[in-house]
C-alpha positions in Angstrom: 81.9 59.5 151.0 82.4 57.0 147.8 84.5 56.0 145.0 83.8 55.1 141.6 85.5 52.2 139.9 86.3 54.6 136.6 88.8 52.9 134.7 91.0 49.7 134.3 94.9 50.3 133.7 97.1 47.7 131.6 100.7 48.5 131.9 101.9 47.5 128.0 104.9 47.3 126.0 102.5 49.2 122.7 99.8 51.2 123.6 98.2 51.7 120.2 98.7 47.7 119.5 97.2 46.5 122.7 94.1 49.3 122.0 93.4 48.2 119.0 93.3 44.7 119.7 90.8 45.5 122.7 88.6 48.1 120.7 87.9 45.3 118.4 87.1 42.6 121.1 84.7 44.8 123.0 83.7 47.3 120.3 84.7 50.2 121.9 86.5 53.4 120.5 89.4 55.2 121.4 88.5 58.3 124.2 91.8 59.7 125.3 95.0 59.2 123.5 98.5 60.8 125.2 101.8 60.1 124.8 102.4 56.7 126.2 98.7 56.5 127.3 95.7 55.2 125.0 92.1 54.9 126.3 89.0 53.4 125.1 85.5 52.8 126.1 81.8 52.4 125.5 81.2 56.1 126.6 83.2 59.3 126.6 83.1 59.8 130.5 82.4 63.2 131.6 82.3 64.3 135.4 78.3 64.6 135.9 77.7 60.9 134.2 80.2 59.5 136.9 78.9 62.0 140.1 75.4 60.6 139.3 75.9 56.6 139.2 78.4 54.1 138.2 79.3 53.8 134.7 80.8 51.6 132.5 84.5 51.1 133.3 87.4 52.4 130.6 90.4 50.6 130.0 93.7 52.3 130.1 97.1 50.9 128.0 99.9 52.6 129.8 103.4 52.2 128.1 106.0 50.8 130.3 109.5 50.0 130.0 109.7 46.3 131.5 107.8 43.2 129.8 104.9 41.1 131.3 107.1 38.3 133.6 104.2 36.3 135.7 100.8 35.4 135.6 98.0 38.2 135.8 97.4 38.8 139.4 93.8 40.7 137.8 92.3 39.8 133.9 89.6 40.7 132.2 86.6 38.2 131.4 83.9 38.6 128.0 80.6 37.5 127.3 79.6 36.8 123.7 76.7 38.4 122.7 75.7 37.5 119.2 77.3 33.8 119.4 78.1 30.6 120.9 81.9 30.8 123.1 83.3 28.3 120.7 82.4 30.8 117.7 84.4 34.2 120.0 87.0 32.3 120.7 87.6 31.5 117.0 87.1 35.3 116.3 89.5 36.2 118.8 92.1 33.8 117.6 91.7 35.9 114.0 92.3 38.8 115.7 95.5 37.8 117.2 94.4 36.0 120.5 96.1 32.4 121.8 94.8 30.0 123.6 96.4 29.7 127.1 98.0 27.1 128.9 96.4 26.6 132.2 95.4 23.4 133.8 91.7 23.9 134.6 90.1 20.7 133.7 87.8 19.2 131.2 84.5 20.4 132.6 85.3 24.2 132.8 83.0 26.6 131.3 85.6 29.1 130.0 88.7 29.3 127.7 91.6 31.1 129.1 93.0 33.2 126.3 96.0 35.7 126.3 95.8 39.0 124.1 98.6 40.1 121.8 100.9 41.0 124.5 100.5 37.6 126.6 98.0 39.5 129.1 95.7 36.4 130.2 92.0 36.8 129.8 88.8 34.3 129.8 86.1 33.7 127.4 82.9 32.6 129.6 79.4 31.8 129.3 77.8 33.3 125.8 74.7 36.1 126.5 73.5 35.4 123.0 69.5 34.4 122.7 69.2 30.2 122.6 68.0 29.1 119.6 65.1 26.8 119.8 
């Protein structure tokens, strides 16, 4: 007997906000909308795709009543693909993103970010092709 890791849930404050934002980060379209409920992914995930190995994760953006009141005990980390981490981060920023403020030192490899509803998150090593 097994489980498959299937989807991620975000409790929000705006469903539809917080999808958005995280459609255009990772490029990935809405699956499932419900009242209170958004989902998106790379895939529409059917039954037989999951049975047969595992897939992509989703990411779920629940509606709740109460507001985010500590740090993420659990965030979400991205890989550039197409740039340098400097360059997403500044994409990010245009698409609503702030910088964090965490205490990591000068010789990290990451930026901690927060999305539109404080949620932390980090910007780590870039998976574009070096230039030579």
């Amino acid at each position: 007997m097994t489980s498959r890791f299937t989807e991620l849930t975000v409790d929000c404050g705006d469903p539809e906000r917080l999808a958005a934002f995280w459609c255009a980060v990772l490029d990935f379209k809405v699956i499932d909308r419900r009242e209170g409920k958004v989902e998106i992914g790379s895939w529409v995930p059917t039954v037989e795709d999951i049975r047969a190995r595992q897939m992509p994760p989703t990411l779920q953006f629940i509606q709740v009543p109460e507001g985010k009141t500590a740090k993420n005990r659990l965030h979400l980390d991205v890989s550039p693909i197409d740039g340098s981490t400097e360059d997403e981060v500044s994409r990010l920023l245009g698409l609503g993103a702030t910088r964090a403020d965490t205490d990591h030192g000068a010789d990290r490899t990451w930026v901690v970010m927060a999305d539109i509803e404080g949620n932390e998150f980090c910007v780590v090593r870039t998976l574009a092709p070096q230039r030579d």
